[in-house]
mmCIF file as Biopython writes it, N, C-alpha, C and O atoms, coordinates in Angstrom:
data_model
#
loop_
_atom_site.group_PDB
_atom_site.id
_atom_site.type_symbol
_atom_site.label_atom_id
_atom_site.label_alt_id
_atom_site.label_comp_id
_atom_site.label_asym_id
_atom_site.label_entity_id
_atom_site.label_seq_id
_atom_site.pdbx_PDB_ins_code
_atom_site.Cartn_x
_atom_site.Cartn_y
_atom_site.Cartn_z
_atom_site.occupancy
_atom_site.B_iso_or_equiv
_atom_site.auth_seq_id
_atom_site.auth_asym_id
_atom_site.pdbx_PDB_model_num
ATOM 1   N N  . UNK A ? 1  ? 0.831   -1.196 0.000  1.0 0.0 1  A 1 
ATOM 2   C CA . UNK A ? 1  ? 0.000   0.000  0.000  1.0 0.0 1  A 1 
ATOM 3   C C  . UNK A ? 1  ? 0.872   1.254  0.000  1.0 0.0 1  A 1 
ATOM 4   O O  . UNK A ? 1  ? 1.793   1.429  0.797  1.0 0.0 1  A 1 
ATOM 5   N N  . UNK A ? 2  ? 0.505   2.129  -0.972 1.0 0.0 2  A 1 
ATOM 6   C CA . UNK A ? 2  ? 0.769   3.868  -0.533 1.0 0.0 2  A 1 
ATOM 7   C C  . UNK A ? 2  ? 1.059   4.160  0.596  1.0 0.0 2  A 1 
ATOM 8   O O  . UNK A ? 2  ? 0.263   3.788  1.458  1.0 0.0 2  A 1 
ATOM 9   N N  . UNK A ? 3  ? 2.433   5.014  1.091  1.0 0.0 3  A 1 
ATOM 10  C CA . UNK A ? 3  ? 1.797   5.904  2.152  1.0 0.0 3  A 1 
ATOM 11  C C  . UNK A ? 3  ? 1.479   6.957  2.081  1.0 0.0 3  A 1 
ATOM 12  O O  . UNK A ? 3  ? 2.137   7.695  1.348  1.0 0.0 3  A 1 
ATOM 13  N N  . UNK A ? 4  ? 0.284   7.513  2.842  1.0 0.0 4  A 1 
ATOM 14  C CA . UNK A ? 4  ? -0.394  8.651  2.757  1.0 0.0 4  A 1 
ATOM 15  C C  . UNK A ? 4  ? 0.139   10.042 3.154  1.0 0.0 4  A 1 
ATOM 16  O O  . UNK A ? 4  ? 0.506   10.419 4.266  1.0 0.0 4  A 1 
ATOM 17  N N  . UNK A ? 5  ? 0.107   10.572 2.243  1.0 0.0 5  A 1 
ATOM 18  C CA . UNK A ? 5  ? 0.853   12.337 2.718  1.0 0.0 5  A 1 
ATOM 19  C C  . UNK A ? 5  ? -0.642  13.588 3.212  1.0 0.0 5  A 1 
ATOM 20  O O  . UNK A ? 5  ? -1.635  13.864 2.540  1.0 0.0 5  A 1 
ATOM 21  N N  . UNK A ? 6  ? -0.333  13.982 4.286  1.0 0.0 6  A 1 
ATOM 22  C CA . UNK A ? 6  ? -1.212  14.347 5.215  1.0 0.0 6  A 1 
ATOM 23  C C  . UNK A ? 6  ? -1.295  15.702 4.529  1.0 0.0 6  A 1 
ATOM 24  O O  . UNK A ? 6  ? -0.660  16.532 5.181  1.0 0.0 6  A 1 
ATOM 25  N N  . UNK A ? 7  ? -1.951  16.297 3.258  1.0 0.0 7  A 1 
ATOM 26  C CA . UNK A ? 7  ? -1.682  17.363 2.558  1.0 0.0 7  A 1 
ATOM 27  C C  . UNK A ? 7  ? -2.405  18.215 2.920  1.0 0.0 7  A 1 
ATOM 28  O O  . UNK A ? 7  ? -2.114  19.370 3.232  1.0 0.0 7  A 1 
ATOM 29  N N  . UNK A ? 8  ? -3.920  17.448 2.896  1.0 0.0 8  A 1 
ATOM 30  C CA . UNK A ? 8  ? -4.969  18.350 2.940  1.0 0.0 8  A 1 
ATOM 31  C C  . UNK A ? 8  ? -5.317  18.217 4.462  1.0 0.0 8  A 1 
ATOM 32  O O  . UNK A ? 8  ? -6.546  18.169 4.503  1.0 0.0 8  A 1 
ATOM 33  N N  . UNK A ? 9  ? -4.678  18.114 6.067  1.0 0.0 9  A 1 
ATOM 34  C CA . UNK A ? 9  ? -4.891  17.822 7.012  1.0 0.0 9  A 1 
ATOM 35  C C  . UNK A ? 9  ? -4.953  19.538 7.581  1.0 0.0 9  A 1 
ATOM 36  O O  . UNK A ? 9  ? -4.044  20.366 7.524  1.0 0.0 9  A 1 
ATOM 37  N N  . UNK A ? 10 ? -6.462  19.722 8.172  1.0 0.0 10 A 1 
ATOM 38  C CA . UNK A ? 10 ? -6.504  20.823 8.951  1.0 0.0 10 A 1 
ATOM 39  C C  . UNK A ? 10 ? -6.815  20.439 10.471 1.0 0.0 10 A 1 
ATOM 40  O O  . UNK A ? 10 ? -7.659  19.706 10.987 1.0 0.0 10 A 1 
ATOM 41  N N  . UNK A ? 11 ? -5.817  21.213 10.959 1.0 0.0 11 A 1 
ATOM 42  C CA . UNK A ? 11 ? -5.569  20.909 12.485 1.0 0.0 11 A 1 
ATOM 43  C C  . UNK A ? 11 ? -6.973  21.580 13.290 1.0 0.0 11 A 1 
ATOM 44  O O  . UNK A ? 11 ? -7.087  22.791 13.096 1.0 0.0 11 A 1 
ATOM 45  N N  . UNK A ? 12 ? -7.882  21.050 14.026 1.0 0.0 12 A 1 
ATOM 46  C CA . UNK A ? 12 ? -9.122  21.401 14.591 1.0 0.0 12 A 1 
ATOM 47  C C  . UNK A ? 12 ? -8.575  22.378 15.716 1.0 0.0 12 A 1 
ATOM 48  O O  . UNK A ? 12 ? -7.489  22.371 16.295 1.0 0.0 12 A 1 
ATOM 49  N N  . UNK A ? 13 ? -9.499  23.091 15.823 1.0 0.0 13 A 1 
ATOM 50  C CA . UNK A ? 13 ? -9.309  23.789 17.720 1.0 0.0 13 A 1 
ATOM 51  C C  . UNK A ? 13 ? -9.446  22.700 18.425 1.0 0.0 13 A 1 
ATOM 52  O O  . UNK A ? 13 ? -9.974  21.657 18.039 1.0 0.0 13 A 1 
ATOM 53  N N  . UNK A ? 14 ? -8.693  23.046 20.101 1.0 0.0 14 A 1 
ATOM 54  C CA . UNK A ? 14 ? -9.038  21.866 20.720 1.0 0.0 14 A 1 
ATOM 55  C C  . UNK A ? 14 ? -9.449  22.460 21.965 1.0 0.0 14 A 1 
ATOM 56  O O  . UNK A ? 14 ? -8.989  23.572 22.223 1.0 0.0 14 A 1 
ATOM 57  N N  . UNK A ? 15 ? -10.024 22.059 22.562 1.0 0.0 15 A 1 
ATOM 58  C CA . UNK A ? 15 ? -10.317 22.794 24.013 1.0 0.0 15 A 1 
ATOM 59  C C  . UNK A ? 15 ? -9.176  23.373 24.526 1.0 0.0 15 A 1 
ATOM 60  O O  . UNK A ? 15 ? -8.023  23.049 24.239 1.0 0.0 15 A 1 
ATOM 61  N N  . UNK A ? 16 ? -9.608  24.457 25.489 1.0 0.0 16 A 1 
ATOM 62  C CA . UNK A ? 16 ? -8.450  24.985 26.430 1.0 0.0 16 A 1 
ATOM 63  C C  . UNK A ? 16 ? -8.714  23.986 27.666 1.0 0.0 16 A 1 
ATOM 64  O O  . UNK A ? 16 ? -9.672  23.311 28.043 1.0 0.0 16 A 1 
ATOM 65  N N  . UNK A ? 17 ? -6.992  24.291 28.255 1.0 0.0 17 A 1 
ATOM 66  C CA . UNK A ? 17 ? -6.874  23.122 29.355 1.0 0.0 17 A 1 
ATOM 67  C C  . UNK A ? 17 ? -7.316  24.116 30.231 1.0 0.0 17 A 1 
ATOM 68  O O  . UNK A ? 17 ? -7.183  25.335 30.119 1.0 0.0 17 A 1 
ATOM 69  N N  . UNK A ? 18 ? -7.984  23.315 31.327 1.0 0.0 18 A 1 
ATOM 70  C CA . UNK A ? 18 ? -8.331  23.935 33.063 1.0 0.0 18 A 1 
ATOM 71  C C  . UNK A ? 18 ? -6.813  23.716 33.447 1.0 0.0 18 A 1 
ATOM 72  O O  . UNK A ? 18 ? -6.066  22.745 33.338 1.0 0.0 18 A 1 
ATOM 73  N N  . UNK A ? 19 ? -6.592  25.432 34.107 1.0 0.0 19 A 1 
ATOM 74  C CA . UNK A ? 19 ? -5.443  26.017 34.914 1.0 0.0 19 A 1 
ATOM 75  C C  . UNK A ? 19 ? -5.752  25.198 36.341 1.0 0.0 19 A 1 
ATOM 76  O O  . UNK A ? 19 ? -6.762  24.578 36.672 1.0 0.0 19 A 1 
ATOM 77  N N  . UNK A ? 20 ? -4.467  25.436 37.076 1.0 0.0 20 A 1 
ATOM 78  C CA . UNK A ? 20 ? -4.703  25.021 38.522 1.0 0.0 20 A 1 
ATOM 79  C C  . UNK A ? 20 ? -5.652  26.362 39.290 1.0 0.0 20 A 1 
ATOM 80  O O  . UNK A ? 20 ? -5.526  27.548 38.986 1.0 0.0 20 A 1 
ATOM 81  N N  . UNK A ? 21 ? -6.617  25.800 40.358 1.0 0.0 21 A 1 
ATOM 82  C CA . UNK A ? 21 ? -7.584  26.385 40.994 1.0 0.0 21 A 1 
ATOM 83  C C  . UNK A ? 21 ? -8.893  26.714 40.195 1.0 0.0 21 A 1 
ATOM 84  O O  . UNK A ? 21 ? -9.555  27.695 40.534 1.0 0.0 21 A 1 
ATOM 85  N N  . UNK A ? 22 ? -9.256  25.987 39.230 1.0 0.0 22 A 1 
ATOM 86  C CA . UNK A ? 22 ? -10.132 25.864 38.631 1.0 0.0 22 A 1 
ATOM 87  C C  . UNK A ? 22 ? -11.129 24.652 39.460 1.0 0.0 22 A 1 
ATOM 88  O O  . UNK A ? 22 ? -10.629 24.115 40.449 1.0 0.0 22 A 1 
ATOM 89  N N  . UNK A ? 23 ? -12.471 24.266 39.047 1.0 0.0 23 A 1 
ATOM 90  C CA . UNK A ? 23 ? -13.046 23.745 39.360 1.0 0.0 23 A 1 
ATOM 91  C C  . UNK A ? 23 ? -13.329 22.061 38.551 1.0 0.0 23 A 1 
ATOM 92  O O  . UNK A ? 23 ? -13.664 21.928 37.374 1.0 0.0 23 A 1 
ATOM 93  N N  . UNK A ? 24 ? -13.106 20.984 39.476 1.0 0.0 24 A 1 
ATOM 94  C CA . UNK A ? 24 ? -13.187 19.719 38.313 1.0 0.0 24 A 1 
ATOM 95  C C  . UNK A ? 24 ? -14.882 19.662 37.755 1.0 0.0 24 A 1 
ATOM 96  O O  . UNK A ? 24 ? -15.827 20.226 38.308 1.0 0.0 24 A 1 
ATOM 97  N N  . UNK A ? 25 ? -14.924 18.980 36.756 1.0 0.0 25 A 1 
ATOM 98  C CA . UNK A ? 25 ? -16.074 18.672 36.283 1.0 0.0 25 A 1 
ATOM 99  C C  . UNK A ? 25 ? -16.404 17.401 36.925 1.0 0.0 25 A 1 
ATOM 100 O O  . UNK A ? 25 ? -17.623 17.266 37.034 1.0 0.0 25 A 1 
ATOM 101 N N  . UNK A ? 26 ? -15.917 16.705 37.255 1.0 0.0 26 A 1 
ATOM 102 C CA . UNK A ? 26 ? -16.340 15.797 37.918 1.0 0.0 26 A 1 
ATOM 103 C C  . UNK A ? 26 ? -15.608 15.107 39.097 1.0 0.0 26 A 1 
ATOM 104 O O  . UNK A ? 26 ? -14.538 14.593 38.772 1.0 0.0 26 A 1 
ATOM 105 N N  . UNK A ? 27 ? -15.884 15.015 40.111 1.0 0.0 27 A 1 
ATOM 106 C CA . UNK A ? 27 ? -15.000 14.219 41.021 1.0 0.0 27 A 1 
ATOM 107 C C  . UNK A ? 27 ? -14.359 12.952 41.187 1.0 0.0 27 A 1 
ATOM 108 O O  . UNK A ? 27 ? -15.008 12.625 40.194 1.0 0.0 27 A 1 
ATOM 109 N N  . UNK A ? 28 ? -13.610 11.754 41.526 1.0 0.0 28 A 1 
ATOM 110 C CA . UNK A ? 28 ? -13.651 10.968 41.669 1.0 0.0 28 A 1 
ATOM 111 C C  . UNK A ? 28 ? -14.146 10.292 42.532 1.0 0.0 28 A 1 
ATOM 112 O O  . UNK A ? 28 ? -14.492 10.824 43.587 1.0 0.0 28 A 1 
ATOM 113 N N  . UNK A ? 29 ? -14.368 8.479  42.238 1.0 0.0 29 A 1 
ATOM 114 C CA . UNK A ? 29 ? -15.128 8.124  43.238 1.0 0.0 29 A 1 
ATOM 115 C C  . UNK A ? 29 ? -14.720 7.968  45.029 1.0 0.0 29 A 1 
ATOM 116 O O  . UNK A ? 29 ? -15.353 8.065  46.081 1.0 0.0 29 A 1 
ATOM 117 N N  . UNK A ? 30 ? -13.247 7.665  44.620 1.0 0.0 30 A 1 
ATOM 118 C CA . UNK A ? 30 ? -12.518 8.634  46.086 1.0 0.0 30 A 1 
ATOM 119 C C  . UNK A ? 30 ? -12.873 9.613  46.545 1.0 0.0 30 A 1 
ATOM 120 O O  . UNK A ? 30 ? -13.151 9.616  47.744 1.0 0.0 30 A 1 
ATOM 121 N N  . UNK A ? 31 ? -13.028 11.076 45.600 1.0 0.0 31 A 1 
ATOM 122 C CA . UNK A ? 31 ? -12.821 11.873 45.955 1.0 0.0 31 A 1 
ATOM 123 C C  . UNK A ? 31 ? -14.199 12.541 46.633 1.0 0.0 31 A 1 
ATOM 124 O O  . UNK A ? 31 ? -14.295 13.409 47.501 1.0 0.0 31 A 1 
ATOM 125 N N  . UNK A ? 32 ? -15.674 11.479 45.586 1.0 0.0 32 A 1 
ATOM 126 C CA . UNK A ? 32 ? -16.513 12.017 46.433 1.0 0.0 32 A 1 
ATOM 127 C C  . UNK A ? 32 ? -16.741 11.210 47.598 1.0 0.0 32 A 1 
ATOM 128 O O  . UNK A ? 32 ? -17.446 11.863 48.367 1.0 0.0 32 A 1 
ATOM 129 N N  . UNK A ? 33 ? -16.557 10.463 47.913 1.0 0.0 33 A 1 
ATOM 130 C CA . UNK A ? 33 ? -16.435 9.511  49.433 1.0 0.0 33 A 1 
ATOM 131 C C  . UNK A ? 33 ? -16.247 10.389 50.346 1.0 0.0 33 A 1 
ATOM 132 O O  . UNK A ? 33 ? -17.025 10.833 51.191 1.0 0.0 33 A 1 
ATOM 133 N N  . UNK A ? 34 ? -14.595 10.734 50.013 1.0 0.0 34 A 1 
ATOM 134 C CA . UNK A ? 34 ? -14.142 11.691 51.048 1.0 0.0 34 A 1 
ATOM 135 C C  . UNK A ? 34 ? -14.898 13.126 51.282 1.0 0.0 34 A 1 
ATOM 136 O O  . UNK A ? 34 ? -15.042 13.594 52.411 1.0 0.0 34 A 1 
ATOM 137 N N  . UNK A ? 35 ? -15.393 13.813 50.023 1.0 0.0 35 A 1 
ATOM 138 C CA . UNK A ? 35 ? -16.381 14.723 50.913 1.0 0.0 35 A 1 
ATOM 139 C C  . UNK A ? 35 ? -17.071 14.235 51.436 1.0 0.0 35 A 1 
ATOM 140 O O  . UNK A ? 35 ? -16.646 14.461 52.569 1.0 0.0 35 A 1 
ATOM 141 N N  . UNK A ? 36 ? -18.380 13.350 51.640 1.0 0.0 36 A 1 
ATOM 142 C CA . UNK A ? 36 ? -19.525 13.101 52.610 1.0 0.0 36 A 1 
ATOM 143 C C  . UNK A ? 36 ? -18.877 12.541 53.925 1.0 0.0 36 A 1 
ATOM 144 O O  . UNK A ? 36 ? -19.631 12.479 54.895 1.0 0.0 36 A 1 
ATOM 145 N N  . UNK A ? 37 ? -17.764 12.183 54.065 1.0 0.0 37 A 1 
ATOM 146 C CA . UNK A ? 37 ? -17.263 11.203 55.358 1.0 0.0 37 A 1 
ATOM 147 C C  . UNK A ? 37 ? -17.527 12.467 56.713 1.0 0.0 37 A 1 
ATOM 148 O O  . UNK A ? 37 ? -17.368 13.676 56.546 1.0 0.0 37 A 1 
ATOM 149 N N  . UNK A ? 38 ? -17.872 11.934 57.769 1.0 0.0 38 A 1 
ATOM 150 C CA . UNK A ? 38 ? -17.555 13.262 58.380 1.0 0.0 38 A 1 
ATOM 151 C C  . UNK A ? 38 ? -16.714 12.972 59.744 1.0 0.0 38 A 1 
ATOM 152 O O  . UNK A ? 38 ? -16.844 12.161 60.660 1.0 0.0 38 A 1 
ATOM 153 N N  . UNK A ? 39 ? -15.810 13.995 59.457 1.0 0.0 39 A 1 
ATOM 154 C CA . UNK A ? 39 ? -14.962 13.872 60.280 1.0 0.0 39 A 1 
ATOM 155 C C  . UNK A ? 39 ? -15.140 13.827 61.799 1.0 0.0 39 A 1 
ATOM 156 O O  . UNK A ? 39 ? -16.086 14.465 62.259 1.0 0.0 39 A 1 
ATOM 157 N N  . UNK A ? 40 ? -14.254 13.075 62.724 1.0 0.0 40 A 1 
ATOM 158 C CA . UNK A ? 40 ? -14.197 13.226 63.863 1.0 0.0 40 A 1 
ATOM 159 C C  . UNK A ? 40 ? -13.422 14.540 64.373 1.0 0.0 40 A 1 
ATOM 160 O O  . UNK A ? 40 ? -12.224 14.779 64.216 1.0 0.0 40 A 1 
ATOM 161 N N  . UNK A ? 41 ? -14.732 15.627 65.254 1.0 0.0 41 A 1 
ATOM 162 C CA . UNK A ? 41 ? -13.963 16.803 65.539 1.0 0.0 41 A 1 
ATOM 163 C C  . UNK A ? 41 ? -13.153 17.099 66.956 1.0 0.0 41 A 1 
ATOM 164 O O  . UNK A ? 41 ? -12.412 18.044 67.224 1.0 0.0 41 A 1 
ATOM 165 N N  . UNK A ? 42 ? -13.619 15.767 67.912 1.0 0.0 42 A 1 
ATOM 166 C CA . UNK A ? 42 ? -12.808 15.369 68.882 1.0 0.0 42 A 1 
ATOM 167 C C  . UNK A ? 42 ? -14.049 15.703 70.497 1.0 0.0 42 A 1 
ATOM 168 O O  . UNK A ? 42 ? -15.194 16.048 70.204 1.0 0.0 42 A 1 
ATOM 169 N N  . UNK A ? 43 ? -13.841 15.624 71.396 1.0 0.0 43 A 1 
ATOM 170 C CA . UNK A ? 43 ? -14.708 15.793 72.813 1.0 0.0 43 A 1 
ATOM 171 C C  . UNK A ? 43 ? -15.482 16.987 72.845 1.0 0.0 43 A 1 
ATOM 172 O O  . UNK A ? 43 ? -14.624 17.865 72.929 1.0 0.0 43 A 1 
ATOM 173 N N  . UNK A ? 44 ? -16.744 17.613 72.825 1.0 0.0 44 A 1 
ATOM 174 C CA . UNK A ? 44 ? -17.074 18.733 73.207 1.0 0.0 44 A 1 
ATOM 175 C C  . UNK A ? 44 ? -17.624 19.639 72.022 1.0 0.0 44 A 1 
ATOM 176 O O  . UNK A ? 44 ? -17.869 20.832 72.203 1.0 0.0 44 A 1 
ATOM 177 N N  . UNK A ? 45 ? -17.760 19.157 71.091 1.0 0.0 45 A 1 
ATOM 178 C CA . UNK A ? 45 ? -18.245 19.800 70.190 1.0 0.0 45 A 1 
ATOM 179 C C  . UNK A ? 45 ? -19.425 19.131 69.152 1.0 0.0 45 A 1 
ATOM 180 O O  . UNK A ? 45 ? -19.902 19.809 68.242 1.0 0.0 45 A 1 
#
């Protein structure tokens, strides 16, 4: 077979990446565990 020369190839936009302190779109299943767990806040409270 031919190999193919990528002539007519137009490069798409691609999303922008999320910076740090941005917000996830989704959590993991770790990660939502660990929010609902509730912590022990210790005697008296």
């Amino acid at each position: 077979m031919a190999k193919i020369k990528f002539v007519h190839f137009v490069p798409r936009d691609k999303p922008k990446k999320r910076g740090p302190g941005q917000h996830k779109k989704s959590l993991s299943k770790h990660e939502k565990r660990q929010k609902n767990t509730n912590r022990y806040l210790g005697q008296g409270r």
